[in-house]
C-alpha positions in Angstrom: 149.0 58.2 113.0 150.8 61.4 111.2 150.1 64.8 112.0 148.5 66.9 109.6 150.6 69.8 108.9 150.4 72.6 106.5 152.7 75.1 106.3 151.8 78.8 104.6 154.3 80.5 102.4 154.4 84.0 100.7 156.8 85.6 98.5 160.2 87.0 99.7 162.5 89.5 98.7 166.2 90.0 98.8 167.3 92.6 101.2 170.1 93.8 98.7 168.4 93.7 95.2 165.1 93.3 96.3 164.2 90.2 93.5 161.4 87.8 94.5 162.9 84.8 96.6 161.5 82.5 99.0 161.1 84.0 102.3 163.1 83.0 105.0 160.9 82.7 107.8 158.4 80.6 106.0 160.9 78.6 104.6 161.9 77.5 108.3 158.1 77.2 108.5 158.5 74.7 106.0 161.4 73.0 107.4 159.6 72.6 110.7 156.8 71.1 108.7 158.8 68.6 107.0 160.4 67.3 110.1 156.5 66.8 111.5 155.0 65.6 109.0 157.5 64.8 106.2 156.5 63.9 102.8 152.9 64.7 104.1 153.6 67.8 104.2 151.2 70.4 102.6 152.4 74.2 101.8 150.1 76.1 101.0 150.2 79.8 99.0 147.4 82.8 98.0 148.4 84.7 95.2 150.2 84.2 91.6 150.5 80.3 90.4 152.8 81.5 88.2 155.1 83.2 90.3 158.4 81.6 89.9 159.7 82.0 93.3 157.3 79.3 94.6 159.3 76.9 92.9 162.1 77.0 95.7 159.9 75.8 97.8 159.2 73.2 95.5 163.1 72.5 95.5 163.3 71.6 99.0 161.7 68.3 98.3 158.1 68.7 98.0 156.1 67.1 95.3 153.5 69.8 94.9 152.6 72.9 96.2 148.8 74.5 96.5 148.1 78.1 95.2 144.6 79.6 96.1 144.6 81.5 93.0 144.2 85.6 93.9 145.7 88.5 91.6 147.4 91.1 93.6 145.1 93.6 96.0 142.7 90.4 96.6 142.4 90.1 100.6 144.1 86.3 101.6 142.5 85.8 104.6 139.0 85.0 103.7 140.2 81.9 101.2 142.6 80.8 103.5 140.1 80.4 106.5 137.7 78.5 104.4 141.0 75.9 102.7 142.3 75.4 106.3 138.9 75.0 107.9 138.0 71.9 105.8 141.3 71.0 105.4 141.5 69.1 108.6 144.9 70.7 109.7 146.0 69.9 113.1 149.0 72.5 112.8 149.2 75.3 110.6 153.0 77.3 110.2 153.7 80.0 108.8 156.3 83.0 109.0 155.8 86.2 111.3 155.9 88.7 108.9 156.1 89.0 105.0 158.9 90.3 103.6 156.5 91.8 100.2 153.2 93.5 100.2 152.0 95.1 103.3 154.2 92.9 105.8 152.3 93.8 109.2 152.7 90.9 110.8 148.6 90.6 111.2 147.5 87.6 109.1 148.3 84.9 111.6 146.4 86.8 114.2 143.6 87.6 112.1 143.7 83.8 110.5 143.7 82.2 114.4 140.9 84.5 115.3 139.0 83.4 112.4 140.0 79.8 113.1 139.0 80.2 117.0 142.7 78.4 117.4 145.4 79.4 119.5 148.4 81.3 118.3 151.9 80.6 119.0 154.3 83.7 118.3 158.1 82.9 117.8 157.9 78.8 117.8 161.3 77.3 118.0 160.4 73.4 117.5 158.0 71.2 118.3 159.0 69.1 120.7 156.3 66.3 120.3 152.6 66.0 119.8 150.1 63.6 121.6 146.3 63.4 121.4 144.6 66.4 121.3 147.8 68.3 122.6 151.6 69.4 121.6 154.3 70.6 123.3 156.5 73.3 121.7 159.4 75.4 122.5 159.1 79.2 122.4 161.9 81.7 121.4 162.1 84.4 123.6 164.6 87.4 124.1 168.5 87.1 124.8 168.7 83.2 123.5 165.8 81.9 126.3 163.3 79.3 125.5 159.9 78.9 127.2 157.5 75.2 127.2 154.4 75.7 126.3 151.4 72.7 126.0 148.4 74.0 123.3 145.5 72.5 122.2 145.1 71.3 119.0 144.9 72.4 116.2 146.8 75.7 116.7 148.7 77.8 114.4 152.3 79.3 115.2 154.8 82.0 113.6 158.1 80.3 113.2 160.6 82.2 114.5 164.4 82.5 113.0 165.6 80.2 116.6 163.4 77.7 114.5 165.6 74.7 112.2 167.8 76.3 109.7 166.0 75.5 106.3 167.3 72.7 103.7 168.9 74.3 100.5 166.4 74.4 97.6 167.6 72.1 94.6 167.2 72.7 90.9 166.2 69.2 90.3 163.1 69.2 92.3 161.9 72.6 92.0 161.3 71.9 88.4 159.4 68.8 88.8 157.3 69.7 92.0 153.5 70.6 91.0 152.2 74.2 91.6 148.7 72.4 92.0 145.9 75.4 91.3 142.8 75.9 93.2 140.1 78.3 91.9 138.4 80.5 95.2 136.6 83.2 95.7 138.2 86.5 94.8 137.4 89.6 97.8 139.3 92.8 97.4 141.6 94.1 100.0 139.5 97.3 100.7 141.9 98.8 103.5 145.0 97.9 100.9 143.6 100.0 98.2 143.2 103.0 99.9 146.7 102.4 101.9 150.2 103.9 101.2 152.9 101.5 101.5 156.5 102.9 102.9 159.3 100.9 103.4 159.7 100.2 107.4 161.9 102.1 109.4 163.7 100.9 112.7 163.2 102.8 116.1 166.8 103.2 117.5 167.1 100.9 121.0 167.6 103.0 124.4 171.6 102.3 125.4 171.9 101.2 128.7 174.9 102.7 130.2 176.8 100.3 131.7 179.2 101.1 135.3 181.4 98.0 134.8 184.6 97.8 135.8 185.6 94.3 135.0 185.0 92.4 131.8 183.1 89.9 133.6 180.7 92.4 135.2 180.7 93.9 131.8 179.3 90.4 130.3 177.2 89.9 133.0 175.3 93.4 133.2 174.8 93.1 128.9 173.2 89.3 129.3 171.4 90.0 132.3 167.4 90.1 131.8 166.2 93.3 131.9 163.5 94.0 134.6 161.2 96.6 134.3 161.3 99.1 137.5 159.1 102.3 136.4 155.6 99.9 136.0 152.8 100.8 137.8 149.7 98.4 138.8 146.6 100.0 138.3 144.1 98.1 140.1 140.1 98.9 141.3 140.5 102.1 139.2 137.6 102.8 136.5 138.0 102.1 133.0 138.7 106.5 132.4 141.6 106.4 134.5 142.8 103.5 133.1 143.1 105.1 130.0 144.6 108.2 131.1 147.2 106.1 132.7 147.9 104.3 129.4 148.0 107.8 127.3 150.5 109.3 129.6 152.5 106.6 129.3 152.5 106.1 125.5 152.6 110.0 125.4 155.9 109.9 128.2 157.7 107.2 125.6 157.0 109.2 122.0 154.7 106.6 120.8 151.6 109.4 119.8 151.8 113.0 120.0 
């Protein structure tokens, strides 16, 4: 019996000129998907059928692609909980983050809770799937990989540890299907009133490293970093709980 995968993609853009493109996490979501389910396979999109950037997904050998048909400023999350609801999907993929439009990184946790799934953040492969359970491998910092068993169905954020994705080919990407499906239209209401800035990275803390030797030199950058300033707050009321937290996100710069 296959497994019913479906893998969500969203519209990239190049880091250099910015043009539409495939996105590169979803298109390892896609990868992933293939090597599950192969040519049962579904990828599913919300936004513009006509977009021409779906078609290299199309070119990495699938026969037809499904568009919940939204203009831009709709809000995805409504017709894509009611698709994968009745769609029967025992595993859902997608990427961690959009590389266009708002690109929080909230829709796969919004679309599990609204699911009532588990959520799998940085999936690396799946290493197999049996009865109402899979077993998958987690990317986590410095090259590490975790095993996790989850219920099905669940959804996951592919992460870039995740298989490499195929080439897209000119051939197929013209003859795959961009297969149209009308749904209801509900405007993004936090989106309209938002303003949208291009994301800027916090600088990393140095560690300062007493090495001598090139070996202790290796060994102090790949060593996993333990916390040692924590504190445990246990039996203490829910106020000084969050007094503690404040401090602490005061103490690191987070708010002012």
């Amino acid at each position: 019996m296959s497994t019913n995968v479906i893998s969500l993609v969203s519209i990239g853009a190049h880091p250099t000129s910015g043009r539409p493109r495939r996105a590169e996490q979803d298109a390892r979501a896609v990868e992933l998907g293939l090597q599950l389910a192969g040519d049962n396979l579904q990828v599913l999109h919300a936004g513009d059928v006509a977009e021409p950037a779906l078609r290299a997904y199309l070119g990495m050998g699938l026969e037809q692609l499904h568009v919940l048909e939204q203009p831009e400023g709709a809000d995805a999350l409504p017709a894509l909980t009611a698709y994968l609801r009745d769609a029967g999907a025992q595993v859902v993929l997608t990427g961690s983050q959009a590389e266009t439009g708002e690109g929080s990184g909230m829709l796969p946790f919004l679309l599990a809770e609204s699911l009532g799934w588990p959520l799998v953040v940085g999936l690396a492969q799946v290493e197999s799937i049996d009865g109402n359970s899979a077993l998958v491998l987690q990317a986590l910092p410095r090259g590490q990989r975790r095993r996790l068993k989850v219920r099905l169905p669940f959804l996951a954020t592919v992460d870039n540890a995740a298989p490499k994705p195929r080439q897209s080919a000119y051939g197929p990407a013209r003859r795959g299907v961009l297969q149209a499906d009308e749904v209801e239209v509900i405007d993004d209401e936090l989106l309209a009133v938002a303003t949208l800035q291009p994301a800027k990275p916090r600088p990393k803390r140095l560690k300062v490293i007493k090495a001598k030797s090139g070996a202790d030199r290796m060994k102090a950058a790949t060593a996993k970093a333990s916390g040692g300033g924590g504190q445990v707050l246990k039996g203490v009321t829910a106020q000084a709980g969050a007094e503690a937290i404040l401090k602490l996100l005061i103490e690191e710069g987070v708010v002012r």
